[in-house]
C-alpha positions as CSV (number, residue, x, y, z in Angstrom):
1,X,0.0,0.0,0.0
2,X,1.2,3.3,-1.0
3,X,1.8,6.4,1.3
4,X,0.0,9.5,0.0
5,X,2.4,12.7,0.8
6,X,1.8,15.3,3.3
7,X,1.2,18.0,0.5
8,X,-1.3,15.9,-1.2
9,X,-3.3,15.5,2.1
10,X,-3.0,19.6,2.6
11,X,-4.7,20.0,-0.9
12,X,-7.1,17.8,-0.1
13,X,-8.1,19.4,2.9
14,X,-8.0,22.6,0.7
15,X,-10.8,21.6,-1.8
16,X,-13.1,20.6,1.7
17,X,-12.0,24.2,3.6
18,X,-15.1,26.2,2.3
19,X,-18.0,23.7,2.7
20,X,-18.5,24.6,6.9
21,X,-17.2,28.5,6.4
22,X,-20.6,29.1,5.1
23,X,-22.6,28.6,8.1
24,X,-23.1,30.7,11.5
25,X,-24.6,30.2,14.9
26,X,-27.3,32.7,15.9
27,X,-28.8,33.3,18.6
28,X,-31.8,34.7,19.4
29,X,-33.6,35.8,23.1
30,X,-37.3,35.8,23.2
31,X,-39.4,37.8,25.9
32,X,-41.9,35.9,27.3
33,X,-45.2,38.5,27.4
34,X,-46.2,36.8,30.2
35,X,-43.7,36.4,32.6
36,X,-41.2,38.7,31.3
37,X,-38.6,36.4,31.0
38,X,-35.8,36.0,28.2
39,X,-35.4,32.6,26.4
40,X,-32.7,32.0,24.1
41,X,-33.3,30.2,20.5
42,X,-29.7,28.5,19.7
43,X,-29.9,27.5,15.9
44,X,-27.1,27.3,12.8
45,X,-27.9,28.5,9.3
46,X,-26.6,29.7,6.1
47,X,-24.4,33.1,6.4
48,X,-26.9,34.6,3.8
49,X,-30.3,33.6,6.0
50,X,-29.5,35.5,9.1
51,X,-31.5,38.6,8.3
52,X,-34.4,36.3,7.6
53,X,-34.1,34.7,11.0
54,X,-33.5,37.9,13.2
55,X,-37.0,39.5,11.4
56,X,-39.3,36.6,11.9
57,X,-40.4,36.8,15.0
């Protein structure tokens, strides 16, 4: 069995780096009208839906 080189396994990784760079983690706190209190609403999207999720309500 062959060894693959380092710099092949660095190019590799290359071709893979942008498929997770195009997500975030927003997060979100919610009054509760009735009690007052703040809950938080943890979720990960695409970079270019954020302004979607922070103007639904």
């Amino acid at each position: 069995m062959a060894k693959v080189s380092k710099n092949a396994r660095v190019a590799q990784r290359s071709q893979n780096a942008g498929s997770g760079r195009d997500h975030v983690k927003v997060v979100k706190s919610i009054k509760d009208p009735k009690t007052g209190k703040y809950t938080y609403k943890e979720v990960i999207i695409r970079k270019d839906k954020v302004e979607e999720f922070f103007a639904s309500k």
